[in-house]
N, C-alpha and C positions, 0 to 999 in steps of 0.2 A: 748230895744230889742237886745238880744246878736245876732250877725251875725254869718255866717254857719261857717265862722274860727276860730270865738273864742270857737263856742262849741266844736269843733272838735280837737284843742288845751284843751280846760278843761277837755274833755273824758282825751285825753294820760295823761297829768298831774295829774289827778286823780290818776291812774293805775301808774306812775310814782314813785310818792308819794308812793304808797305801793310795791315798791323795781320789777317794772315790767319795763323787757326792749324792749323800745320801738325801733321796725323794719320796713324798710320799706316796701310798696305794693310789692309783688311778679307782675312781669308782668299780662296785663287781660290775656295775650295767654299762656296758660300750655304745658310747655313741659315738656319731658320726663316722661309723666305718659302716657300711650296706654289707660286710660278709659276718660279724656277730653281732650276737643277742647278749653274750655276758663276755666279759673278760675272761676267756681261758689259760693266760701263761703268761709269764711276765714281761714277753717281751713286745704283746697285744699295742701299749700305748708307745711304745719307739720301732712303729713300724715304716714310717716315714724318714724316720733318722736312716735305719739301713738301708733305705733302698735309695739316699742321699736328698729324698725332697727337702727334708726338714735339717738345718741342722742340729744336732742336740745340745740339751744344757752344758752337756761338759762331755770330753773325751772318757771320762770313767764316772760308772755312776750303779749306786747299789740302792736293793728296796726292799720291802717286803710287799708283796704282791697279792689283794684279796681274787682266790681265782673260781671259779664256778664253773664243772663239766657236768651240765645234764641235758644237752643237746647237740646236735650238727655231730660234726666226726668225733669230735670228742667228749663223749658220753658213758661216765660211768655210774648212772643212777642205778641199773641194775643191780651191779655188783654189790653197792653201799647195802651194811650191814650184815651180807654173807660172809666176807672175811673181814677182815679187822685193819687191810690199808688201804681201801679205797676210800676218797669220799667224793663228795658233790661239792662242797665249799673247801677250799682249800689255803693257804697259806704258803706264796710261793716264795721262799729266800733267792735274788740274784743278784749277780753282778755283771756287768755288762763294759765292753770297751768297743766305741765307736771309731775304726782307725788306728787305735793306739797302739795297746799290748796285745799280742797275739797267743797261739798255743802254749808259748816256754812260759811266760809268766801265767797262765791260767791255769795252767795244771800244775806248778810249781804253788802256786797259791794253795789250791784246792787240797794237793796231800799237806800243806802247811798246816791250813785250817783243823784238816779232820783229824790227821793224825797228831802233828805236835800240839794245836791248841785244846781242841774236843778231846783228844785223847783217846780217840778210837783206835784200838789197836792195830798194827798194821796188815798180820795174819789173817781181819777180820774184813779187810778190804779188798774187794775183786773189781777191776776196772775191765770197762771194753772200749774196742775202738772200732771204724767203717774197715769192713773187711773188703769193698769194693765193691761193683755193681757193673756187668755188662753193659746191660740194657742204657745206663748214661754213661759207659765206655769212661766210667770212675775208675782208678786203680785203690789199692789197702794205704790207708792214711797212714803210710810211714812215717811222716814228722809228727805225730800222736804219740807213734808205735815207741819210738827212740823217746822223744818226750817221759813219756813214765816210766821206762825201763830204768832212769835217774832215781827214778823213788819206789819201784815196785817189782820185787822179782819176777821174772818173766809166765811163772807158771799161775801168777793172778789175773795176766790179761787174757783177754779174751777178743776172739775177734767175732765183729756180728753185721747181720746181713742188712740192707737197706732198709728194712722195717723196723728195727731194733737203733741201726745206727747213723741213720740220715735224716735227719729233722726236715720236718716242713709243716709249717703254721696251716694249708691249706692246701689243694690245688694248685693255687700260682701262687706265688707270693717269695720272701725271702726262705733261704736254706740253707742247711752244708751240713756236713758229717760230723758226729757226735761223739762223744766220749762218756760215756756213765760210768758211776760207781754206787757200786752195790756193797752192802753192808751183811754180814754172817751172823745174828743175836742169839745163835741155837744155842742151846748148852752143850760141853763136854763131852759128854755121852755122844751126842748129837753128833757133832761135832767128825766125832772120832770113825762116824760110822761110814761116812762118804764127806768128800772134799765141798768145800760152799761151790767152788765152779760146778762142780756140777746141778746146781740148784738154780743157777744164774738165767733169769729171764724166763722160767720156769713155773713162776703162780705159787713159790714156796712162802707162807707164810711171814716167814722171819730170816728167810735171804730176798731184801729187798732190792730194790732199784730206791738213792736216795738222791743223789746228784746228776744232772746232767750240765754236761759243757759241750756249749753248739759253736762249731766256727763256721758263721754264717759269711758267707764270702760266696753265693750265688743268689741268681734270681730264678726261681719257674717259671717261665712265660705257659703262654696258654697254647702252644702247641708240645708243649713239656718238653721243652728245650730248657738247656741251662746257661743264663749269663753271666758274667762278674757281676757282683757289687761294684760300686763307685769304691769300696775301700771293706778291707777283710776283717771282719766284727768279729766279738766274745759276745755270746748269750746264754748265761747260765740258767738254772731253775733245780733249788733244790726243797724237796717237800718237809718243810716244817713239822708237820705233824710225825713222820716216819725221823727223822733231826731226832725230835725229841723222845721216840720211843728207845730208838738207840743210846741215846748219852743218859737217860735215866735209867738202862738197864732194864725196861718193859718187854714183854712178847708181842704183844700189843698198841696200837694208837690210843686205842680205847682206854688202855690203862694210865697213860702220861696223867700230867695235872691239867691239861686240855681238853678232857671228860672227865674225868674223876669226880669233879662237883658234883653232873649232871646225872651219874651212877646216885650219888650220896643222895639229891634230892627225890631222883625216884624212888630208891630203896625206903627213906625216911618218911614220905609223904603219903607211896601209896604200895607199899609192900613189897615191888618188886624186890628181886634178889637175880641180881647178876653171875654169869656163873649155872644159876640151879639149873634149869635146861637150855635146848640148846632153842627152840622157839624164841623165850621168852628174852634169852640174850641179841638175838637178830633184829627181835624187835626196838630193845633198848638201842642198840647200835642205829638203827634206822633214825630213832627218834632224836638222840643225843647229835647224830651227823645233819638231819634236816633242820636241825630247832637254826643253825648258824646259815646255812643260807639261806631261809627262810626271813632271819633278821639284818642280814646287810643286804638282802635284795630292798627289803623293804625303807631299811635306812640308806641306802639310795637312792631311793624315787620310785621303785617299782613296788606298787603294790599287786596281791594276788586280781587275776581278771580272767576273759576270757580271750586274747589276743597276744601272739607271740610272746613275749620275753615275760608278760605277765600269765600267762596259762603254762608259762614254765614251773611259775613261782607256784601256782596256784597246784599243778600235779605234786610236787615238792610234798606243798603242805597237807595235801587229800593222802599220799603215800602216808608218810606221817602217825597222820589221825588215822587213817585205816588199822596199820599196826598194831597203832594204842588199842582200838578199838577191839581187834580182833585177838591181840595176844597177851596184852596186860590188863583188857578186863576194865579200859576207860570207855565209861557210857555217858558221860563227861567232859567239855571242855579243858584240855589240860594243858597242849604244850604251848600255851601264852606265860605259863605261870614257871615258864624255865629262862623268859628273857632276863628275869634280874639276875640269875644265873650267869648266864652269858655276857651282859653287860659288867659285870664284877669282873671276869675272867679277862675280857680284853679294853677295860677302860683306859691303860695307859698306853698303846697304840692305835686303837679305834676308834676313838670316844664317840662317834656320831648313832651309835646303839644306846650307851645309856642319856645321851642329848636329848633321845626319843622315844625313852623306854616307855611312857605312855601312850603314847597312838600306835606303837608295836602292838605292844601288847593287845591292846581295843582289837586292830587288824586280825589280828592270830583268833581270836577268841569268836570275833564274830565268823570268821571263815569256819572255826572249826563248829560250829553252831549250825550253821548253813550243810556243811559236810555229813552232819550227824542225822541229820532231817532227810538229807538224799538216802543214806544208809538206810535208815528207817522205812523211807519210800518205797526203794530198790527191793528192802528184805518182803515188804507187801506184795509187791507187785511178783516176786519170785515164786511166794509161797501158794498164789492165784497160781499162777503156771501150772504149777506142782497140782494142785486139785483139781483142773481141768484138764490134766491131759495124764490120769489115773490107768487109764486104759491102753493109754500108748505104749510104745519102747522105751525103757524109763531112760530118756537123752533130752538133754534141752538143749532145743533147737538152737544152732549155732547165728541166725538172723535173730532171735530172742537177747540170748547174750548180748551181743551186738548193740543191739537196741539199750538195751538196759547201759552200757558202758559209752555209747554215744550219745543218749538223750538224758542219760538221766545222773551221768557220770558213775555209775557204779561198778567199783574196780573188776575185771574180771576174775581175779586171784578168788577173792571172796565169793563170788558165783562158782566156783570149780569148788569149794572146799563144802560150802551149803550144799549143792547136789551129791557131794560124799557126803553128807552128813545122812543125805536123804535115798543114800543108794544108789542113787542116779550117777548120771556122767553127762559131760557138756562137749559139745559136739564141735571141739577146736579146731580143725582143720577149716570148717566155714566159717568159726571167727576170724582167723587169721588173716582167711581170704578177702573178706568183706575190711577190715583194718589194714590190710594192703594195698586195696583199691583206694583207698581213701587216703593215705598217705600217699601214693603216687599220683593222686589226683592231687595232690596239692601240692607236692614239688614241680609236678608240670606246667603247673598254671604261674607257679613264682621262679620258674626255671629261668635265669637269666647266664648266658654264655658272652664272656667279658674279652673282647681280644685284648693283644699288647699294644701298647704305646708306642706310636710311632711319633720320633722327635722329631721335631722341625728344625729348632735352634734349643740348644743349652736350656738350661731352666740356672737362672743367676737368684737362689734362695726359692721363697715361695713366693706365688703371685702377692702381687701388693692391690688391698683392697682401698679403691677412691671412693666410694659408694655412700659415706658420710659425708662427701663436701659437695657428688656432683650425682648427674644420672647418664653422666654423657662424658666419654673421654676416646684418646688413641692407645691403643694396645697391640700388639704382637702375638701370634698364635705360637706358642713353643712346641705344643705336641695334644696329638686326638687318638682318638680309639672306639673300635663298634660293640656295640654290644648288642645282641640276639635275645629278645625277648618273645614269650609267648605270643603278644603282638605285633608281632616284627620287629625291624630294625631301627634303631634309635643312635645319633654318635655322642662324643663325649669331647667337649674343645676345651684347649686350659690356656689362656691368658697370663701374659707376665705381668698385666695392671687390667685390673675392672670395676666397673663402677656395677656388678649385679653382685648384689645380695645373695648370700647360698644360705639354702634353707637350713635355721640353724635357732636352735632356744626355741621354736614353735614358730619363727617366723616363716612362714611360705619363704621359696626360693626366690627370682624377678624374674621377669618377661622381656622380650624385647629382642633386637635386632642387632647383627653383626654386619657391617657396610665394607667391600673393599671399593677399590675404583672399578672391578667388572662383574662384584655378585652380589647380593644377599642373600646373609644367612637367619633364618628364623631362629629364636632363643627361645624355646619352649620349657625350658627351668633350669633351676640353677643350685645343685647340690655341695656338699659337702662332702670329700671321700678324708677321713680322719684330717687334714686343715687343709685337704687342697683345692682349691673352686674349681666345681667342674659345670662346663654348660654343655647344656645339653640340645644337639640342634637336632632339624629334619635333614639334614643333608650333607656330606661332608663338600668341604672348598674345594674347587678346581684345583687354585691355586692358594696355598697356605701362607706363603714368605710373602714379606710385607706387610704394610700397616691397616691397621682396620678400625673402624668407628665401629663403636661400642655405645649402643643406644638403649635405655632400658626403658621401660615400658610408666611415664615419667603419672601420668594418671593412677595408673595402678599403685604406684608404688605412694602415691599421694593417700588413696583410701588407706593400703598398710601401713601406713605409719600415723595416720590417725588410731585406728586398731589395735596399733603396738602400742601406744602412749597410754592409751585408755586402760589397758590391762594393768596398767600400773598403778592407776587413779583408782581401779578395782580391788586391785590388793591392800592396798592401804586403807579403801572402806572396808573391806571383810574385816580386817584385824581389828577395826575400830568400834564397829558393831558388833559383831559376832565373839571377836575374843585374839589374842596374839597368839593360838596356839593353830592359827589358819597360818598354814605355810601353801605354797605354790606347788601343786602335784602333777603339773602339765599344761601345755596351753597351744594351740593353733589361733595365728595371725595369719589372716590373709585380707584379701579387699572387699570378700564380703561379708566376715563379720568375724567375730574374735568368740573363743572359748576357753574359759580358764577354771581348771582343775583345782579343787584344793581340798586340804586335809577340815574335817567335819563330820561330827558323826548326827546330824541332829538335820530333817530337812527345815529349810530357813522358811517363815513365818514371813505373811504377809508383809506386815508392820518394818521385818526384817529387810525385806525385798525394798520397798519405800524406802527406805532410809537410806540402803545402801546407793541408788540411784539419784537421792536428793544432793547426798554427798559428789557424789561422783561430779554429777552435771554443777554443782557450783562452784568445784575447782577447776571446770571449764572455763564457767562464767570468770573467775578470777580474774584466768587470761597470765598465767604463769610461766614464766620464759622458763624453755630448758636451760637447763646445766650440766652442759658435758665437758667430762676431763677422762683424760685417756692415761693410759701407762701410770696410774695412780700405785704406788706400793700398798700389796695385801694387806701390811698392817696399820697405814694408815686409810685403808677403804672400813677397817673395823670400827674403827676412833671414829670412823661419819656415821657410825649404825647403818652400814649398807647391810641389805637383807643380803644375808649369806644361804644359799640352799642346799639342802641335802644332796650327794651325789653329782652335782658338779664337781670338775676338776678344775679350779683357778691357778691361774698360773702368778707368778712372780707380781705381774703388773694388772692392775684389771681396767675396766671400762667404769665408768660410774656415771650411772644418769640420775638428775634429781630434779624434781616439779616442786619444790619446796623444800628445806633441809629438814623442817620438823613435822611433814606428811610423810612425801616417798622419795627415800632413797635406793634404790637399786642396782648391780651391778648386772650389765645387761651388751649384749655386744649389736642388738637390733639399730633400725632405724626409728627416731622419733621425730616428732611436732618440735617446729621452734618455740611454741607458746601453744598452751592447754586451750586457747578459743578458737584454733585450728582444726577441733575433733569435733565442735560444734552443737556437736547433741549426744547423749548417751543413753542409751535405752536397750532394757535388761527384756530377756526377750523368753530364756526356758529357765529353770534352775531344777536338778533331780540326781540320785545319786547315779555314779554308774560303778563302781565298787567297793568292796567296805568300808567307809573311813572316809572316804573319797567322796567329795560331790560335783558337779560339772554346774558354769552358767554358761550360757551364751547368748550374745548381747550383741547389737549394732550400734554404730557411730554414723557421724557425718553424712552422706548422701544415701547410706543405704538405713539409717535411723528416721530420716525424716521421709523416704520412701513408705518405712513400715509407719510410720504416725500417720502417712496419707491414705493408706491401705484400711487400716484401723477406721481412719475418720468415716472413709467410703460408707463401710462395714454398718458403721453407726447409724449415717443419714440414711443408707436402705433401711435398715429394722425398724428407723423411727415413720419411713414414709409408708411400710407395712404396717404400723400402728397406727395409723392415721395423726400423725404428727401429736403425739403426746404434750403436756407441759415437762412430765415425770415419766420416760420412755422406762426405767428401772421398772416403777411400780405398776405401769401398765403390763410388761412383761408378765411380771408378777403375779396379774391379776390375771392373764392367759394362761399361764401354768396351771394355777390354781383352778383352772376351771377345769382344763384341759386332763388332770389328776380325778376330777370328780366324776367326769365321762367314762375314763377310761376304769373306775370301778363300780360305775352304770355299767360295764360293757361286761365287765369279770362276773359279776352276780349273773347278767344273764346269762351267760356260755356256762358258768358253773352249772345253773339251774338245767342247759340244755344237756351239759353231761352228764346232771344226775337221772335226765331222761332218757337218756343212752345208756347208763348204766341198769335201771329196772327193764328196760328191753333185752339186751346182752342177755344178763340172767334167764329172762324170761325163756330167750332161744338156746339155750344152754344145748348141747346132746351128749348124747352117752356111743362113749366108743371102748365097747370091752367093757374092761372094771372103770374105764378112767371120764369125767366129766370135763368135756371140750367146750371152749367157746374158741371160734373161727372167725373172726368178720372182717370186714373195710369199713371202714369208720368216716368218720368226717373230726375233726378237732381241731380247734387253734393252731396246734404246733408239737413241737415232739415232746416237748414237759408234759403235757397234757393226757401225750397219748398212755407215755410212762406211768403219769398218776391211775387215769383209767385203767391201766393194765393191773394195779395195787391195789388200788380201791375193789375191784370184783374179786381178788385174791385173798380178802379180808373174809369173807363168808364162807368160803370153800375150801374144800378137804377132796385130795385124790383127784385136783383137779389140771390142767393146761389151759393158759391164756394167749391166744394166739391174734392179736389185730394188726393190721394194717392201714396205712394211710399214704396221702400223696402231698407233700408241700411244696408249696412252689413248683411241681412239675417232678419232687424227686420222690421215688418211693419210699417208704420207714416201715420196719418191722420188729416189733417187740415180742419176745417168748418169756412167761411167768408160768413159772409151775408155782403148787403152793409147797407151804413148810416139811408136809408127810412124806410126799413123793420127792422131796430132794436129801431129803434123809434114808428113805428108802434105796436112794441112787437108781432108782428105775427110769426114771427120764431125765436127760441132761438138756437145760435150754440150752445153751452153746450149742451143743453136734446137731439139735434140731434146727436153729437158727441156718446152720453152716449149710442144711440143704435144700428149706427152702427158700433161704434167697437165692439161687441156681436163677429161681425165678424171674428174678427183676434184672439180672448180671450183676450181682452185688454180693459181698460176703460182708462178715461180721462176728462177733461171739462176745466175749462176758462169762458172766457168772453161772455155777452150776444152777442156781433156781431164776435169775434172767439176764437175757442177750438182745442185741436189738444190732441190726443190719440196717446200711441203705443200699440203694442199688441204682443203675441204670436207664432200666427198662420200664415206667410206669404202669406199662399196657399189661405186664404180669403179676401186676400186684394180688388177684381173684384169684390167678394160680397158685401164687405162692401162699396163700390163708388155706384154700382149698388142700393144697398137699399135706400138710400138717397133719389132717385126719386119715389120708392113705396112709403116712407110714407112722399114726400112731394105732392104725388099725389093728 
């Protein structure tokens, strides 16, 4: 039985062999494309190749592709772990030809592959092709159709409808009509009982879909029109893991040696047994499929967070831990302790898991730590519900759920399975509703409508960026387009040379102006769409053709690149101080001040903070000319110890900036300082974490550094002129504190003592309503802590009793309900339902616990009302 490396080795060697050059995985986290958050399919990073902006490395080129669908259209988180071939992280085998070979060699290849080299048998193989499409007045892809009928008898192909066999990366973008082949792994029996075509596209288990072959040769424009490509592409993508269930003779993904391990450790470590029921397998399947994108998201660059492509990561890993939690019986930190797992499994394709198998791990554990605490919270706060609302409909309330799964993250799965536990039922229709408002509230608000591209002149390659030697040059507009956003209209111009910076590695975009001879155009940024510079103006050109000054905003761009240089001088103090296991997790440069991200799990110490800024500011003071060399070969940018980061993709040649060869070397495509005394000042401004692992500083330079030390100084000379100009303003301070502490428990004795004189009158006023002893009043107290304790403190003597006061702060009314210990075991009075009516009183609701509640309200002027009601209807 070949194992998951050698096929995965004969795939490229295959493609090899027929003159394909093999590349490696583009990161799972996609940047610089604005339409993903992860790399979905292999053909993600040569999307620019097909649609001819870019041209590619090579006319033929094969990969293995790390791919992640658990958002946008393509999303199969659901699914993961109900059956056995979906997952969330995936591994996509392709091959690809830009221009070259078309349909006869790629399906000729493909039965090559599977059937003469893999050895899949041929009877086992069912292919489809585009059966055609009115609606784009497409006819049935006969040159497909004749194509396979060379290698497959005709009652294996299958023809399928535009959802099945027309590829499209998105909405607009590149497409064409597709050819799959499906695989039959049933047995015999199986086999015998009905044909694999009939199972074909069908959700059968072990008649998969394993390959697909796209001839991309359109474009979608955004009125869903279809145009040629510049030249008719191959784009393969065949699933790795389903590869391998097949050629090992598995039913299963889950069984290959691409889980197997993960089976072995859990079984080994904490009892499971895969297999025994069908719960306890779903869960293992969830956990063994999340552990891998949870770990190359993160050996990427994304750690879990609360913000897109990381609140992807972060549901992943909450999914996960829930599972464990709820069906293998982990109350426990566990699935950090399956990375070495996974780092053993793909160390000679992947290595950047076990590079990092430390700060993973740390990541994993501390989230699921956090996760386990929410569970905890969520199970409290549920079990409250449950006791308070004894009397109702036994339903919980669908805005409660809600609440619980929005504020406090806890899964709704687990809220529907506790109210089963507890008889109850959960009131899903108003979940749903309340989580669909809220999702369409948020694609509304990021809803952006992209028109197409209208050309001016040609595009001769990709714009050529000058923006390292000048901030001002002549350029040509080749082609613009609008885009419609929530706040209106915005256009998009693309330049064949410019000297603006596109936001890009954390550097803000540039600013700045487009000049013809009869307009101006405002440059209000400057993006990045996968390599192509896009500015983005208020207006589109009267007139397009012809030449235009290109002026960028030469001040600004002066503060950012102070800003950009300094991140550097920062990274190389972290490492220096803190330790080389501080890698770079993120950074925004802009002209008012710089934030840079890095791996940490400890917050930094004062001493720490000094030190790092003493450094910084003296390789200012240096005065250290950069060192920049461009198109530097990858392997020797290693040989200079340039910091290499996780989850970038470098290409062939890199950029290399250095402030010293034996400080910081970096490979970095921003703008920098000719010399480190250009940044002028450096001064560290916040430093705190912002998620696990992860800490954030942010810190100014040059004009907006010595603004905040003038601010600072201001700061000073007031408190010292309100001290009456001290020698020692510190210890003066000091010595106001300290006074101002001894007053202030002058002031608590007394109010104490005034409360414990409130409290002997209370009592004293006590009345009897029925069997039960009422206190009713309006009070006077500090604050609402106060009123609270008051209300506990006369609860302490009393039996059979109801504490019912009120108060007014600041203008708002408070209301606290205490019963004591007998009557809330009795269940004869509930403070909540009492709370709930007489604040009607103030306009204010409230509730809490069965023995107390406390409400504000409104209305002040009812506060008498509402103390007085209490005794009507405990009457």
């Amino acid at each position: 039985m070949k194992t998951s490396s050698e096929i995965r080795s004969q795939f490229l060697k295959f493609f090899q062999e027929r003159q394909h050059l093999i590349v490696e995985s583009a990161p799972i986290i996609a940047k610089d494309d604005p339409t993903l958050m992860f790399n979905n399919s292999g053909m993600a990073q040569f999307k620019d190749n097909f649609l001819g902006i870019k041209p590619p490395k090579a006319l033929r080129i094969a990969d293995t592709q790390k791919c992640l669908r658990a958002s946008g259209k393509h999303n199969d988180l659901d699914d993961v772990g109900h059956d056995t071939y979906h997952h969330t992280m995936f591994e996509m085998l392709g091959n690809w030809s830009f221009g070259d070979y078309y349909k006869t060699d790629a399906i000729a290849w493909a039965w090559d592959l599977l059937h003469n080299t893999f050895g899949i048998p041929k009877d086992d193989i069912y292919v489809t092709i585009f059966g055609g499409d009115e609606g784009d007045n497409m006819p049935e892809d006969v040159d497909a159709l004749e194509e396979w009928k060379k290698w497959v008898d005709e009652s294996h192909i299958l023809r399928g409808s535009k959802k099945d066999n027309f590829w499209e990366m998105g909405d607009t973008g590149p497409c064409g009509p597709c050819s799959e082949l499906h695989v039959d792994i049933r047995s015999a029996e199986e086999k015998a009982k009905s044909p694999g075509r009939d199972h074909v596209n069908n959700d059968h288990p072990q008649v998969v879909e394993i390959w697909n072959l796209v001839f991309m040769e359109f474009n979608r424009k955004a009125d869903k029109s279809l145009e040629s490509l510049p030249a008719k592409n191959v784009d393969t993508g065949m699933g790795f893991e389903r590869l391998c269930m097949a050629l090992q003779g598995k039913q299963s993904n889950y069984d290959t040696d691409l889980f197997r391990p993960y089976i072995d450790f859990l079984e080994k470590e904490y009892g499971c047994k895969y297999g025994r029921t069908e719960e306890e397998s779903i869960a293992m399947r969830v956990v063994m499929d999340h552990i891998r994108s949870i770990c190359f998201c993160i050996a990427d660059g994304q750690v879990p967070s609360n913000g897109k492509a990381g609140y992807v990561v972060r549901r992943i890993l909450r999914r996960a831990s829930r599972y464990g939690f709820q069906f293998l019986g982990r109350t426990e930190p566990f699935l950090y302790r399956l990375v070495d797992v996974l780092a053993a499994i793909y160390a000679d394709v992947f290595p950047e898991v076990n590079a990092q198998k430390a700060f993973i791990k740390r990541v994993i554990e501390e989230e699921e730590k956090s996760f386990l605490r929410t569970l905890e919270r969520g199970t409290r706060l549920f079990d409250e519900y449950v006791r308070e609302h004894q009397n109702n409909v036994r339903i919980i309330d669908g805005q409660f759920a809600f609440n619980l799964y929005d504020r406090f993250g806890f899964p709704i799965d687990l809220t529907k399975v506790m109210a089963k536990e507890q008889g109850w039922s959960v009131d899903e229709d108003t979940f749903e509703a309340l989580l669909k408002a809220q999702r369409d509230g948020g694609r509304t608000a990021g809803e952006v409508k992209t028109g197409d591209w209208v050309e001016v002149q040609p595009m001769n390659g990709m714009p050529v960026f000058t923006g390292y030697e000048t901030t001002e040059g002549t350029s040509q507009i080749t082609r613009y387009r609008t885009l419609e956003t929530a706040k209106g209209k915005v256009y998009q111009v693309v330049l064949d040379r410019t000297p603006f910076y596109a936001e890009s590695g954390g550097q803000v975009g540039d600013t700045g102006f487009l000049r013809s001879a009869n307009e101006t155009l405002k440059v209000l940024d400057t993006k990045k769409e996968n390599d192509l510079i896009i500015h983005f103006v208020e207006e589109l050109p009267e007139i397009a053709t012809g030449e235009w000054a290109a002026e960028v905003d030469a001040e600004r761009r002066r503060l950012i690149r102070a800003n950009h240089s300094a991140t550097h001088l920062l990274h190389a103090a972290l490492r220096r101080v803190l330790g080389t296991h501080v890698e770079q997790k993120g950074s925004l440069v802009s002209d008012q001040i710089l934030r840079f991200d890095f791996s940490h799990f400890q917050k930094m110490t004062d001493a720490e903070i000094t030190e790092v800024e003493r450094i910084v500011n003296s390789k200012i003071a240096e005065g250290i000319a950069l060192s920049e060399r461009r198109n530097v070969p990858i392997s020797e940018a290693k040989t200079l110890g340039a910091m290499m980061l996780f989850g970038e993709k470098y290409g062939d040649a890199v950029r290399v900036i250095t402030f010293d060869p034996k400080y910081s070397v970096e490979l970095c495509g921003g703008v920098h300082v000719q010399n480190t005394s250009e940044i002028r000042l450096f001064k560290l401004v916040s430093e705190g974490s912002i998620s696990t692992g992860v800490r954030r500083i942010e810190a100014v330079t040059s004009d907006g550094a010595i603004t905040y030390m003038e601010q600072k100084l201001a700061i000073l000379e007031s408190l010292t002129d309100l001290l009456r100009n001290p020698q020692d303003p510190a210890k003066a301070l000091e010595t106001l504190l300290d006074a101002n502490k001894k007053l202030e428990k002058d002031l608590q004795k007394l109010q104490a003592a005034a409360v414990g004189d409130l409290k002997e009158g209370l009592l004293a006023r006590a009345k009897s309503v029925g069997n039960l002893t009422l206190i009713n009043e309006v009070v006077e107290v500090p604050s609402d802590k106060e009123l609270k304790t008051l209300a506990f403190d006369l609860r302490k003597g009393l039996t059979n009793a109801v504490i019912v006061l009120g108060a007014i702060f600041d203008g708002k009314p408070m209301l606290n309900v205490v019963i004591t210990e007998d009557l809330d075991a009795a269940k004869t009075v509930n403070a909540g339902n009492l709370i709930r009516e007489i604040a009607k009183e103030i306009q204010g609701g409230g509730g809490g616990q069965s023995f107390f509640a406390s409400a504000g309200g409104k209305d002040a002027a009812g506060i008498a009302k509402a103390v007085a009601k209490a005794e009507v209807l405990l009457g």
